[in-house]
N, CA and C atoms of all chains as a GROMACS GRO file, in nm:
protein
  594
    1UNK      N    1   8.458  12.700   5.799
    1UNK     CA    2   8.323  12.759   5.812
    1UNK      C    3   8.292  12.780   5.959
    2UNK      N    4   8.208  12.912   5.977
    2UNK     CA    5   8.229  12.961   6.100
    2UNK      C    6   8.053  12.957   6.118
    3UNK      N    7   7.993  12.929   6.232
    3UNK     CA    8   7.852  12.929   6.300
    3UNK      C    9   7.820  13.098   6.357
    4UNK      N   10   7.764  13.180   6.297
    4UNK     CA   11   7.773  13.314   6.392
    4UNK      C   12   7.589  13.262   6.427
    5UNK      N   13   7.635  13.250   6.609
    5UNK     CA   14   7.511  13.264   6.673
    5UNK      C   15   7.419  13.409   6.768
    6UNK      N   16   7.359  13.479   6.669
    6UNK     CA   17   7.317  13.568   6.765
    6UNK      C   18   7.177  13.611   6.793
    7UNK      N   19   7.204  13.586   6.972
    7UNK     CA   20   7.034  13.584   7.004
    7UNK      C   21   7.009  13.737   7.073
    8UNK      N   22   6.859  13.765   7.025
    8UNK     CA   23   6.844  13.889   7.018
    8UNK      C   24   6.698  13.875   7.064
    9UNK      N   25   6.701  13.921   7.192
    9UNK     CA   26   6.585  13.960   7.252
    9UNK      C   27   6.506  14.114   7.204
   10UNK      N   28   6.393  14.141   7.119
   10UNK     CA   29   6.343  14.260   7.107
   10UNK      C   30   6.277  14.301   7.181
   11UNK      N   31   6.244  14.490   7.190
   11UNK     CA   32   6.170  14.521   7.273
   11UNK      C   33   6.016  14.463   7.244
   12UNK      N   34   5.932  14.465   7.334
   12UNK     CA   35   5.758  14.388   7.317
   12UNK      C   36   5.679  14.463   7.183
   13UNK      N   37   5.627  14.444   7.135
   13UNK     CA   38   5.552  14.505   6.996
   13UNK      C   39   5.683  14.580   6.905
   14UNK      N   40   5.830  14.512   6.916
   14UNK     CA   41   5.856  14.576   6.786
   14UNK      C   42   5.927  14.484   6.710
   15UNK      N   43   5.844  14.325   6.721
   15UNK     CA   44   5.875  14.183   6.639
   15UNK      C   45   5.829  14.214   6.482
   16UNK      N   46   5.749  14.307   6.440
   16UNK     CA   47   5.702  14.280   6.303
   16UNK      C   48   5.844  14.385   6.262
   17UNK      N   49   5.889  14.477   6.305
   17UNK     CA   50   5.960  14.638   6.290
   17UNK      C   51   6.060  14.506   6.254
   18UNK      N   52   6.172  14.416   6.396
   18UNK     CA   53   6.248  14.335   6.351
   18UNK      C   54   6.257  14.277   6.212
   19UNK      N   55   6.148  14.194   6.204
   19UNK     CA   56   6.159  14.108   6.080
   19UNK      C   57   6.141  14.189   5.983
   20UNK      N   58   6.103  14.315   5.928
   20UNK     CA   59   6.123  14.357   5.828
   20UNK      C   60   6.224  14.402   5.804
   21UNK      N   61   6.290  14.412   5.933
   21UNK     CA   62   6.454  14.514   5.909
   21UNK      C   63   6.536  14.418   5.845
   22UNK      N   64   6.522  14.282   5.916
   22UNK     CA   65   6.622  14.182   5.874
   22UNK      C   66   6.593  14.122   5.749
   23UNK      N   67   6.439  14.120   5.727
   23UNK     CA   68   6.446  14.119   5.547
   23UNK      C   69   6.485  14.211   5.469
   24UNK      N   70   6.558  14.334   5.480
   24UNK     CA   71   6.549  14.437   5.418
   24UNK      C   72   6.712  14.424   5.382
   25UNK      N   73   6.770  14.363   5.552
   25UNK     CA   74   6.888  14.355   5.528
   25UNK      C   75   6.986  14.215   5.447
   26UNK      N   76   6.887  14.171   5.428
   26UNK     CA   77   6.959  14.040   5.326
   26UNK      C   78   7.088  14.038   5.261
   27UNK      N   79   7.005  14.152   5.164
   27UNK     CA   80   7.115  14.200   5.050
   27UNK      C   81   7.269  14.225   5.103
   28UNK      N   82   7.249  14.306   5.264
   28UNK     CA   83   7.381  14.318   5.297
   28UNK      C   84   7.496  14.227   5.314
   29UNK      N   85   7.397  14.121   5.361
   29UNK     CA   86   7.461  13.995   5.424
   29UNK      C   87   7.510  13.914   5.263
   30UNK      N   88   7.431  13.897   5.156
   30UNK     CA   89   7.455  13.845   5.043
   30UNK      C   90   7.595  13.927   4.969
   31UNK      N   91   7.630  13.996   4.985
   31UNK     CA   92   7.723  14.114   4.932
   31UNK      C   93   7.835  14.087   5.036
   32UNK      N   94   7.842  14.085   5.181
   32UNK     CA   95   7.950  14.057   5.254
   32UNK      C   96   8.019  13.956   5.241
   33UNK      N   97   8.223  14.000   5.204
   33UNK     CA   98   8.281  13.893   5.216
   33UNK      C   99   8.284  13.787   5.314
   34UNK      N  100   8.280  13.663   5.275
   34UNK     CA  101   8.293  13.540   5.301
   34UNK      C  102   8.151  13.480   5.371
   35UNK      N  103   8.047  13.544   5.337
   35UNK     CA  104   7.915  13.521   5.391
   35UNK      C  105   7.842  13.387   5.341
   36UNK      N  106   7.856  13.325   5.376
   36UNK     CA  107   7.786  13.159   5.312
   36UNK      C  108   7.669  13.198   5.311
   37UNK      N  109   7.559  13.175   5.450
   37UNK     CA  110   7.421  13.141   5.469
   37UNK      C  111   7.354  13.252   5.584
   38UNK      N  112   7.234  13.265   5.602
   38UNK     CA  113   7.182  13.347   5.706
   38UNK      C  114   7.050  13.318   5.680
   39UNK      N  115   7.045  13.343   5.788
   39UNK     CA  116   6.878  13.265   5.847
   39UNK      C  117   6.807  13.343   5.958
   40UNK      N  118   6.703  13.417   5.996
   40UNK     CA  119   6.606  13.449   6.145
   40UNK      C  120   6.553  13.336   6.145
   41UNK      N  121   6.535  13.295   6.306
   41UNK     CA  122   6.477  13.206   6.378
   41UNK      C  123   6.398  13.260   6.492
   42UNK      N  124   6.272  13.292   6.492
   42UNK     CA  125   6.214  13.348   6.586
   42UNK      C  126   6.193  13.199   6.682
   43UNK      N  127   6.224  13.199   6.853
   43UNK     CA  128   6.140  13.143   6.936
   43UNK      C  129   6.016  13.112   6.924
   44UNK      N  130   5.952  12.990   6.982
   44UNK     CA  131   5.850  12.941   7.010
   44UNK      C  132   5.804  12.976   7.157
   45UNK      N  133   5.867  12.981   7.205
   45UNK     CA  134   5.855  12.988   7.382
   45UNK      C  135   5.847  13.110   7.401
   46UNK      N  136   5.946  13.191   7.338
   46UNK     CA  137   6.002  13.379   7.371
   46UNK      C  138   5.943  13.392   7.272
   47UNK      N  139   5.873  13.467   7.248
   47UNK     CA  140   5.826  13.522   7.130
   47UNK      C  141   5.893  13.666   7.083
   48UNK      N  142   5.968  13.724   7.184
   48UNK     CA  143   6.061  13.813   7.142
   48UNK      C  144   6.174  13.805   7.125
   49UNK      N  145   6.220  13.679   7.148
   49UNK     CA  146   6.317  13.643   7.103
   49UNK      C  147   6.385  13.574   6.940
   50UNK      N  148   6.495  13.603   6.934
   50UNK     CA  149   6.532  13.562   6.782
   50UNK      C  150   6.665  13.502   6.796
   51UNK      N  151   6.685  13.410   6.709
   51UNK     CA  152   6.852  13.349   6.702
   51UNK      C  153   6.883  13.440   6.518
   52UNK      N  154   6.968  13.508   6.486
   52UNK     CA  155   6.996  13.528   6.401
   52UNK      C  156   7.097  13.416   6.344
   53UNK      N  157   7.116  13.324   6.275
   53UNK     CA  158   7.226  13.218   6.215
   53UNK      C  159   7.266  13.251   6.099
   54UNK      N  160   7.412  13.291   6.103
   54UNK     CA  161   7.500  13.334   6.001
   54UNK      C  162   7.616  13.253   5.963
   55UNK      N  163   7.640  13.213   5.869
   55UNK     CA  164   7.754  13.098   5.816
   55UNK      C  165   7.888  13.160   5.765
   56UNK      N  166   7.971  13.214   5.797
   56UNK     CA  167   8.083  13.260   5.741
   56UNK      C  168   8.182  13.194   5.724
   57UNK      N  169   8.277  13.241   5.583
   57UNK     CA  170   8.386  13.162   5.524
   57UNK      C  171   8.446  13.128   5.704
   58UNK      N  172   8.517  13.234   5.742
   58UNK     CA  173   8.586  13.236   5.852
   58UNK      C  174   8.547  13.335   5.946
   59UNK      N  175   8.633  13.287   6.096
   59UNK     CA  176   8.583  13.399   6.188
   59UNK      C  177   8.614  13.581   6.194
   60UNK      N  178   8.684  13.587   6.142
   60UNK     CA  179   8.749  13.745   6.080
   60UNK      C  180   8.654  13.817   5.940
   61UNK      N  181   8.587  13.741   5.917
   61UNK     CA  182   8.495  13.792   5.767
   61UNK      C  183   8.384  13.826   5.834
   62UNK      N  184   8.376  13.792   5.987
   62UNK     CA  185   8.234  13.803   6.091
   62UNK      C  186   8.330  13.962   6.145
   63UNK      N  187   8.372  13.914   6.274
   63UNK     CA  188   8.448  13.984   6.340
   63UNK      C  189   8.523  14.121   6.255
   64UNK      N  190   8.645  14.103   6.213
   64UNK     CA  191   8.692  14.202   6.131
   64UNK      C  192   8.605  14.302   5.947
   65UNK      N  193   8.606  14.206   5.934
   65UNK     CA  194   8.567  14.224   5.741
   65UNK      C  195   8.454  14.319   5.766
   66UNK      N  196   8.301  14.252   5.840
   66UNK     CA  197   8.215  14.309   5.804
   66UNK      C  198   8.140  14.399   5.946
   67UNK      N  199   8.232  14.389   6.064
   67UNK     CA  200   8.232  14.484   6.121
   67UNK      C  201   8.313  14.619   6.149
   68UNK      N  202   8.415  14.594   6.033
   68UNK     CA  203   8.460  14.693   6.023
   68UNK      C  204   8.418  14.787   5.896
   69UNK      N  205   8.284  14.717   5.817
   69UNK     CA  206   8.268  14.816   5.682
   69UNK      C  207   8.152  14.908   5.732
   70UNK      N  208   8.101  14.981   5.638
   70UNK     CA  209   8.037  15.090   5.596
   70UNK      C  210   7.864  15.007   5.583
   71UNK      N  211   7.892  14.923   5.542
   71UNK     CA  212   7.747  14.793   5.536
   71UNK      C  213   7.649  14.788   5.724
   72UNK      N  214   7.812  14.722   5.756
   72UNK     CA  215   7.730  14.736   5.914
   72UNK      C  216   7.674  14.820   5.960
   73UNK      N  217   7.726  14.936   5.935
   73UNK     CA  218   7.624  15.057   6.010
   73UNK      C  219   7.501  15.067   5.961
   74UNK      N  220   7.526  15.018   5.828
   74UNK     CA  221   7.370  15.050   5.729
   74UNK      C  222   7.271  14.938   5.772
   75UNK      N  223   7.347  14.768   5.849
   75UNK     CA  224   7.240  14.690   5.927
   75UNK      C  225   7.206  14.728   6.075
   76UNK      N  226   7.298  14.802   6.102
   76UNK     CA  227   7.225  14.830   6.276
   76UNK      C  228   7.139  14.952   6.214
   77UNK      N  229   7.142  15.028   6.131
   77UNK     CA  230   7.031  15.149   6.120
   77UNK      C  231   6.877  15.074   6.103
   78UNK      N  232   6.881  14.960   6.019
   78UNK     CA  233   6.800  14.846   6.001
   78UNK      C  234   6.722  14.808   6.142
   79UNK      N  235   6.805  14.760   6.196
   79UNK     CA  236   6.744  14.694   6.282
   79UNK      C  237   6.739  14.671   6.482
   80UNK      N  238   6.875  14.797   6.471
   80UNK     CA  239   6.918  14.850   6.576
   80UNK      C  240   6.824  14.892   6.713
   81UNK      N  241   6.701  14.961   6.648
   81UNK     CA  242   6.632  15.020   6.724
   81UNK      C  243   6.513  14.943   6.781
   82UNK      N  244   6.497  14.815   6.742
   82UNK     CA  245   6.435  14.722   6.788
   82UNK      C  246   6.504  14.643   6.922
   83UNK      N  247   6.608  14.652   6.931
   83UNK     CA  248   6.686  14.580   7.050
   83UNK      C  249   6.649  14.586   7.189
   84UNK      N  250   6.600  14.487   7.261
   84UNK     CA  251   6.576  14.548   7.412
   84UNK      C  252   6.695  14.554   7.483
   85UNK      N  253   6.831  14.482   7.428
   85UNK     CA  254   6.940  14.449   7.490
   85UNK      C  255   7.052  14.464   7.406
   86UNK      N  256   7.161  14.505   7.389
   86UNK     CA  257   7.280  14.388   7.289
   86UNK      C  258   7.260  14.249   7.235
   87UNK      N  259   7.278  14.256   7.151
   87UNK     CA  260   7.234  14.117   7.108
   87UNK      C  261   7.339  14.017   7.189
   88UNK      N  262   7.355  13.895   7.216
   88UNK     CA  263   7.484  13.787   7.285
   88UNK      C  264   7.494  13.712   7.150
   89UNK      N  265   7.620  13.768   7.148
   89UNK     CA  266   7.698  13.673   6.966
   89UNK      C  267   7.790  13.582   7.020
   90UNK      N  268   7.814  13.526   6.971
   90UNK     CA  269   7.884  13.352   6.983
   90UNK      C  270   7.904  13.329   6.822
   91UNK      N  271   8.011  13.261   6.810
   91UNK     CA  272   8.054  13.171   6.709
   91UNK      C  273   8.136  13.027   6.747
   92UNK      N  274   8.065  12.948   6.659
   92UNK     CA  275   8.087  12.822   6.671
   92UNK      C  276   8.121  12.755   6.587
   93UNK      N  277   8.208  12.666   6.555
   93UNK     CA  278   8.227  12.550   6.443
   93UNK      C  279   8.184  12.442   6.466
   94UNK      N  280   8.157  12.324   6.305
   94UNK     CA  281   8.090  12.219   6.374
   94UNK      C  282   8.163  12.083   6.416
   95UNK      N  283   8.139  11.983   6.488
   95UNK     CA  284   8.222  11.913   6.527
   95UNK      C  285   8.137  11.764   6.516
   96UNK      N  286   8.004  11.774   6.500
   96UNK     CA  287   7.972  11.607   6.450
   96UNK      C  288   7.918  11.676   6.360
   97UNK      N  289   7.904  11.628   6.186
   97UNK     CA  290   7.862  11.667   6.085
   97UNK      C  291   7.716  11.634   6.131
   98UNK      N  292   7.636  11.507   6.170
   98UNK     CA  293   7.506  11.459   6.168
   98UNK      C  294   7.495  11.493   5.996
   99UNK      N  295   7.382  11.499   5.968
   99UNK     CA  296   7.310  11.512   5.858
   99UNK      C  297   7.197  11.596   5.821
  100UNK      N  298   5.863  12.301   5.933
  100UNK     CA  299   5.976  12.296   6.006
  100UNK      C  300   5.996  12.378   6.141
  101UNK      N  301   6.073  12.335   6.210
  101UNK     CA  302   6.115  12.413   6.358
  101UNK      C  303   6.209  12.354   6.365
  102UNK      N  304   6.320  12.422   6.428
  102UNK     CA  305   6.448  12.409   6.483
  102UNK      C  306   6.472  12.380   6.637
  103UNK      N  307   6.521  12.327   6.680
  103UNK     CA  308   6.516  12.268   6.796
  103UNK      C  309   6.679  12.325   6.815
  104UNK      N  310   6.685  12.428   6.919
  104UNK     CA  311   6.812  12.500   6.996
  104UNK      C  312   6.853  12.412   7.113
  105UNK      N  313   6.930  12.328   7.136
  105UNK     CA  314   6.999  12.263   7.246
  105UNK      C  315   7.138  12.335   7.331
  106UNK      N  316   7.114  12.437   7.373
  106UNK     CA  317   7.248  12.486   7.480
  106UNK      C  318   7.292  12.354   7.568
  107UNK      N  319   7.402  12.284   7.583
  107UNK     CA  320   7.452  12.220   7.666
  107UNK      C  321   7.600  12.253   7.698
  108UNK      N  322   7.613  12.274   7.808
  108UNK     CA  323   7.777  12.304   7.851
  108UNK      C  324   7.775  12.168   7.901
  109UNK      N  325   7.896  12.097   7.876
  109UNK     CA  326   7.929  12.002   7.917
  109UNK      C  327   8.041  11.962   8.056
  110UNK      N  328   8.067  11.885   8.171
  110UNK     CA  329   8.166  11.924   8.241
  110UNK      C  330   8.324  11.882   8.175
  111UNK      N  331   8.429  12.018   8.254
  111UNK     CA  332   8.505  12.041   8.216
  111UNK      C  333   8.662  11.918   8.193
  112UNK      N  334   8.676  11.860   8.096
  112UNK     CA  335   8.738  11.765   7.998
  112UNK      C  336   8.639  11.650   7.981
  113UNK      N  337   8.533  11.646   7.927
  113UNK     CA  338   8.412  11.553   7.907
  113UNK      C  339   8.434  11.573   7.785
  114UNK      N  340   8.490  11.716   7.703
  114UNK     CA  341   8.402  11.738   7.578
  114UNK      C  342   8.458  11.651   7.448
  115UNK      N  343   8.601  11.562   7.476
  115UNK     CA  344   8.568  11.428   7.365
  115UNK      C  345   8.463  11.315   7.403
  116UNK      N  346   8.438  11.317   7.483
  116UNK     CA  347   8.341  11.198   7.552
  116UNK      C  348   8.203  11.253   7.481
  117UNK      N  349   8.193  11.365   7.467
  117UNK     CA  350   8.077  11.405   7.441
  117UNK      C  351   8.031  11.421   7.309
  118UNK      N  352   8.131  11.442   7.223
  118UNK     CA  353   8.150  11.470   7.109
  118UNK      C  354   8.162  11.335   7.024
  119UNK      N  355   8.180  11.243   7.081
  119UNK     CA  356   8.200  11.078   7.071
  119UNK      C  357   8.063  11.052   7.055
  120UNK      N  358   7.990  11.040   7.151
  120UNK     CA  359   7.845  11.057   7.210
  120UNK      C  360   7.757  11.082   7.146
  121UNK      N  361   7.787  11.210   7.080
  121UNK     CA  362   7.663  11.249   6.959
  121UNK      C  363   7.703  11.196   6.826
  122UNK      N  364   7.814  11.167   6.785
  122UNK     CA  365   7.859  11.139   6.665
  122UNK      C  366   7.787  11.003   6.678
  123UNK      N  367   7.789  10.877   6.773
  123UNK     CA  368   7.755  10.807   6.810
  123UNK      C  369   7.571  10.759   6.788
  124UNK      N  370   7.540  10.910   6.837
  124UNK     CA  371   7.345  10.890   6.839
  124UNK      C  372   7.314  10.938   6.705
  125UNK      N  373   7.412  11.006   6.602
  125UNK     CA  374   7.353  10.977   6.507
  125UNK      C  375   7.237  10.946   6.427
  126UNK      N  376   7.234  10.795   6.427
  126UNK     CA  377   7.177  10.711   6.352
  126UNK      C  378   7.069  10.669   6.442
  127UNK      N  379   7.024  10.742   6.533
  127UNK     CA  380   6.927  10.743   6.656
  127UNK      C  381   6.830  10.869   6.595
  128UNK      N  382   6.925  10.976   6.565
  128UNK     CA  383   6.799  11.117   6.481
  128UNK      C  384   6.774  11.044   6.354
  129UNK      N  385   6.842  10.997   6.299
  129UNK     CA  386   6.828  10.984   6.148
  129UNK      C  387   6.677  10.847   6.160
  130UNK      N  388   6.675  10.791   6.256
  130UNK     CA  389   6.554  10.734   6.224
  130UNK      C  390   6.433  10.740   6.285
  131UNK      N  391   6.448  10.926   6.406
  131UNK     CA  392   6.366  10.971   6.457
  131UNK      C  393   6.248  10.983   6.393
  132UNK      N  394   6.125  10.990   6.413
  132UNK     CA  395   5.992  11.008   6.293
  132UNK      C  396   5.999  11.203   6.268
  133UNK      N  397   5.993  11.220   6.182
  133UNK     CA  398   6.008  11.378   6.152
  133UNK      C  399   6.127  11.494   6.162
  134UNK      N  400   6.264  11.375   6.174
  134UNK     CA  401   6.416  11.447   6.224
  134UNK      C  402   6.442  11.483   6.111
  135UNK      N  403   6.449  11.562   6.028
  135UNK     CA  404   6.498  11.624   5.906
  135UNK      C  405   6.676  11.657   5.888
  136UNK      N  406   6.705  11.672   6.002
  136UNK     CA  407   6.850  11.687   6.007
  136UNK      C  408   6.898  11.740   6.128
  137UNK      N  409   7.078  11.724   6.185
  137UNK     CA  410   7.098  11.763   6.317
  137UNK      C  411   7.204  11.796   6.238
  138UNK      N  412   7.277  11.865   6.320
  138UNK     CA  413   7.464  11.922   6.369
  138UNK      C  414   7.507  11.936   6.495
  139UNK      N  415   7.627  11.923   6.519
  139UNK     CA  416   7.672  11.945   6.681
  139UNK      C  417   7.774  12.066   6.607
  140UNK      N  418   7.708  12.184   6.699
  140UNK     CA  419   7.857  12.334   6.681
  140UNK      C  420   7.906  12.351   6.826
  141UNK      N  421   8.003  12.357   6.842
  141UNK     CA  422   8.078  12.417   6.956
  141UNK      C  423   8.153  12.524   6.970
  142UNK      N  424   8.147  12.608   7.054
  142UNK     CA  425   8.138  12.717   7.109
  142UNK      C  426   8.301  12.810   7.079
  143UNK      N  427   8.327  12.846   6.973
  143UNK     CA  428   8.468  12.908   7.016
  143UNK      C  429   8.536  13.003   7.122
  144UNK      N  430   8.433  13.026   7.181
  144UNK     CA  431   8.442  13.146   7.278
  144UNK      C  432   8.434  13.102   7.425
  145UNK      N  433   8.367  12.969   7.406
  145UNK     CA  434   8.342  12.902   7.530
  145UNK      C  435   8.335  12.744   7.515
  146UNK      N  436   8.465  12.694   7.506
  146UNK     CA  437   8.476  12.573   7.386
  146UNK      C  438   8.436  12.434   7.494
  147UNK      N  439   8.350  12.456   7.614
  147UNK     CA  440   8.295  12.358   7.709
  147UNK      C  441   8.113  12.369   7.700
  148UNK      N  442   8.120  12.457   7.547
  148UNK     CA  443   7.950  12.491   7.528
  148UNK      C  444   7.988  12.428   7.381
  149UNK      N  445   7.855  12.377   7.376
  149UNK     CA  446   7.801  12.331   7.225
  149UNK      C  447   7.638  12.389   7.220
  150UNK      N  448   7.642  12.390   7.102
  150UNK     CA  449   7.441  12.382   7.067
  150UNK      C  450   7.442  12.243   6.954
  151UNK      N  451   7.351  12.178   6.972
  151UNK     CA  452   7.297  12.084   6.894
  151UNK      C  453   7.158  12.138   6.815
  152UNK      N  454   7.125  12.151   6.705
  152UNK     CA  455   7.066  12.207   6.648
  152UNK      C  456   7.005  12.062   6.532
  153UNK      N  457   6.913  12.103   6.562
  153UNK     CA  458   6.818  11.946   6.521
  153UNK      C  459   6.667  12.027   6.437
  154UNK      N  460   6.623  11.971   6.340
  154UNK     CA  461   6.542  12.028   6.212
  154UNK      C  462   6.429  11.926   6.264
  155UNK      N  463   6.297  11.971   6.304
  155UNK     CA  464   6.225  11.882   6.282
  155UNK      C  465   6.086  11.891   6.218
  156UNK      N  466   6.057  11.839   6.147
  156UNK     CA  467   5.926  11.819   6.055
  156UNK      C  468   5.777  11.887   6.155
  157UNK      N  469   5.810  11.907   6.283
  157UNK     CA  470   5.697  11.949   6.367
  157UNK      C  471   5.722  11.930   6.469
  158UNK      N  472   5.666  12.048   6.603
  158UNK     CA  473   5.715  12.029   6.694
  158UNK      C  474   5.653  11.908   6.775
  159UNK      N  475   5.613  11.856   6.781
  159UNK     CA  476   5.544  11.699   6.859
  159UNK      C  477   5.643  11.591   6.831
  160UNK      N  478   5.687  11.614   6.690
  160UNK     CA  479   5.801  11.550   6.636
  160UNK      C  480   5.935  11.499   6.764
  161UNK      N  481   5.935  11.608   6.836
  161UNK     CA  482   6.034  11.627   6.912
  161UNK      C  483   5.947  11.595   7.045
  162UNK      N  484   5.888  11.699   7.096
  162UNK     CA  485   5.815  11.698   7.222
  162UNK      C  486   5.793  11.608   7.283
  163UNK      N  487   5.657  11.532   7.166
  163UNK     CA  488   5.596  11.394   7.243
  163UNK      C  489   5.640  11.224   7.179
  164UNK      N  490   5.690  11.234   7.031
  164UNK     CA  491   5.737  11.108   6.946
  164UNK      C  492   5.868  11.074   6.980
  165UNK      N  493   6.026  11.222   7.015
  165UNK     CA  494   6.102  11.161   7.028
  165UNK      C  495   6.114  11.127   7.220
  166UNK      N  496   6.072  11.201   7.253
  166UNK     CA  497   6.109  11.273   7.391
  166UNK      C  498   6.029  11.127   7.486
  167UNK      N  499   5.907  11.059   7.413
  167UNK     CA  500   5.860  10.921   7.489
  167UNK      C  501   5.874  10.800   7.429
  168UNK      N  502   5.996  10.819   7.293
  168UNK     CA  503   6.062  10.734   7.288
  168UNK      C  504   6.182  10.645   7.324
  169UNK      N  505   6.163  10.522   7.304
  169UNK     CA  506   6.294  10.404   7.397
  169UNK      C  507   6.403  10.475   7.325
  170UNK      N  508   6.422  10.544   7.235
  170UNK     CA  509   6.554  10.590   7.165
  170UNK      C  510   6.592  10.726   7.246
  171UNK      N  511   6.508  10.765   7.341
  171UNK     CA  512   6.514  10.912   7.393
  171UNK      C  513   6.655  10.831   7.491
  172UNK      N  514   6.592  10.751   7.578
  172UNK     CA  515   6.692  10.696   7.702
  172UNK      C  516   6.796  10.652   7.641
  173UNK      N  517   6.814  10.579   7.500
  173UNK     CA  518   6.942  10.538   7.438
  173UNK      C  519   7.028  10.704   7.452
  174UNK      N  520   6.999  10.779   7.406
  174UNK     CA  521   7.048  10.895   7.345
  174UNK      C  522   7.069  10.934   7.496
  175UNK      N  523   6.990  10.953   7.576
  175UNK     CA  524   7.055  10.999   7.708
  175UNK      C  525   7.147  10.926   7.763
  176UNK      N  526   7.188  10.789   7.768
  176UNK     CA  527   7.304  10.696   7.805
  176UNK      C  528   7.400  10.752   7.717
  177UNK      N  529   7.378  10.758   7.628
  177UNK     CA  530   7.507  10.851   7.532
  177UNK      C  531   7.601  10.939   7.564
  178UNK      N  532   7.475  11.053   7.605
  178UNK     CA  533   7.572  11.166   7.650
  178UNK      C  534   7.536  11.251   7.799
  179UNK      N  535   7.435  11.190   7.838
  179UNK     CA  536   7.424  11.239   7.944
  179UNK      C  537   7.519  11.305   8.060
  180UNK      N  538   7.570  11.153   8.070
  180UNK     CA  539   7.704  11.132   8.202
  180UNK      C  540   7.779  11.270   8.154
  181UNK      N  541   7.804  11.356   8.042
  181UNK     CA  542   7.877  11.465   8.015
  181UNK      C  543   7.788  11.627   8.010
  182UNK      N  544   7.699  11.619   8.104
  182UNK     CA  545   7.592  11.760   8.092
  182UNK      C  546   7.677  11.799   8.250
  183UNK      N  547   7.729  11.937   8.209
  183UNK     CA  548   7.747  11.978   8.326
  183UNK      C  549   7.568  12.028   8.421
  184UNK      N  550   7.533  12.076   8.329
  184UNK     CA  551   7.390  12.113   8.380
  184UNK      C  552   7.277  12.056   8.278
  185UNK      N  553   7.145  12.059   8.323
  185UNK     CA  554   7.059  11.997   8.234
  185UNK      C  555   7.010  12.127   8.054
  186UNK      N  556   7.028  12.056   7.982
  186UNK     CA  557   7.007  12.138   7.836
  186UNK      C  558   6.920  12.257   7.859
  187UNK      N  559   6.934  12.368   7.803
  187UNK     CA  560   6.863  12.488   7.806
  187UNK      C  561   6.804  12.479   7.657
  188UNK      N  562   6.682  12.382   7.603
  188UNK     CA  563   6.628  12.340   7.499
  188UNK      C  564   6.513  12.450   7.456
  189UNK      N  565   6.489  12.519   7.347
  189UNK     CA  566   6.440  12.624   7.287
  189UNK      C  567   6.364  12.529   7.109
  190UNK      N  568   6.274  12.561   7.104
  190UNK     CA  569   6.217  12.529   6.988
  190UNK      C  570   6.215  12.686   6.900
  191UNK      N  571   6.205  12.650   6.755
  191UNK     CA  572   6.215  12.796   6.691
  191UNK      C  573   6.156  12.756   6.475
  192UNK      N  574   6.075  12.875   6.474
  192UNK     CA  575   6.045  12.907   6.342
  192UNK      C  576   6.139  12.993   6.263
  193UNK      N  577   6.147  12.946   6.144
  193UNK     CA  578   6.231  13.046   6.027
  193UNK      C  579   6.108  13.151   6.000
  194UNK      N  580   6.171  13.306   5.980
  194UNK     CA  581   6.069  13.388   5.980
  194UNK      C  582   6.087  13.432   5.917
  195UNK      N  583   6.236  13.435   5.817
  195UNK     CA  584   6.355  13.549   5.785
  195UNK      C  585   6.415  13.440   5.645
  196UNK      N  586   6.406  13.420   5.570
  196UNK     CA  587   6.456  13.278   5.495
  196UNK      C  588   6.604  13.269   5.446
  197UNK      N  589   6.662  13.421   5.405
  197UNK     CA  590   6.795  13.411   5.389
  197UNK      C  591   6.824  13.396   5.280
  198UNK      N  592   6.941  13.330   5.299
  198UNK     CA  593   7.002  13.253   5.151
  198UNK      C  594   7.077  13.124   5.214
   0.00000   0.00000   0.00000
């Protein structure tokens, strides 16, 4: 299981535009191979800021699988145009379970 | 709930010391007042970065109950000695629920 971390600074007044894109895009993420979990996390501090948290079987079902389909384009049409920046993606695995 | 984002790069061959460390404080969140749950993920891309990602029942939870508690300084003897720089700590709301 793979951690996809991606933080995504939006442009100023287009936080509500975001969150509806990324509710809209659920379904995509529920339908993509090896997709465990996904989550928005808006900041407290940044208020334009967001951590998107995505759980994948593996790192290639992130990377390869579902950036190479026909889906992805249909989530950046989603939510693309809200971006003030590239989003900064990271993936991580976990290494103390905690609880 | 709020999520508590911990960026820590740790210095370079610390990161079993560190990883020791949190596995270690554990049972330090688990009897935090309002700690709902933690994980330690580390960084595949930058495998001298972790995020610690900690669930808490409210943000004061964290702020002012754990942060001026005697368990705060336990937890910093832990892992401190292994922060290459001091935590880049972010609090955060689910906005987006997922699956």
């Amino acid at each position: 299981m793979v951690l996809e971390v991606a933080q995504i600074d939006v442009k100023p007044g287009m936080e509500q535009d975001f969150e509806a894109g990324v509710a809209k895009g659920v379904p995509i993420f529920q339908r993509a191979k090896g997709c465990m979990a996904m989550e928005l996390q808006r900041s407290i501090e940044l208020p334009s800021r967001y951590r998107l948290l995505i759980r994948w079987d593996a790192l290639e079902n992130h990377t390869v699988d579902f950036r190479g389909s026909a889906d992805y384009q249909e989530w950046r049409k989603l939510v693309g145009h809200c971006f003030a920046e590239p989003p900064a993606v990271e993936h991580m695995n976990k290494v103390v379970e905690g609880f």
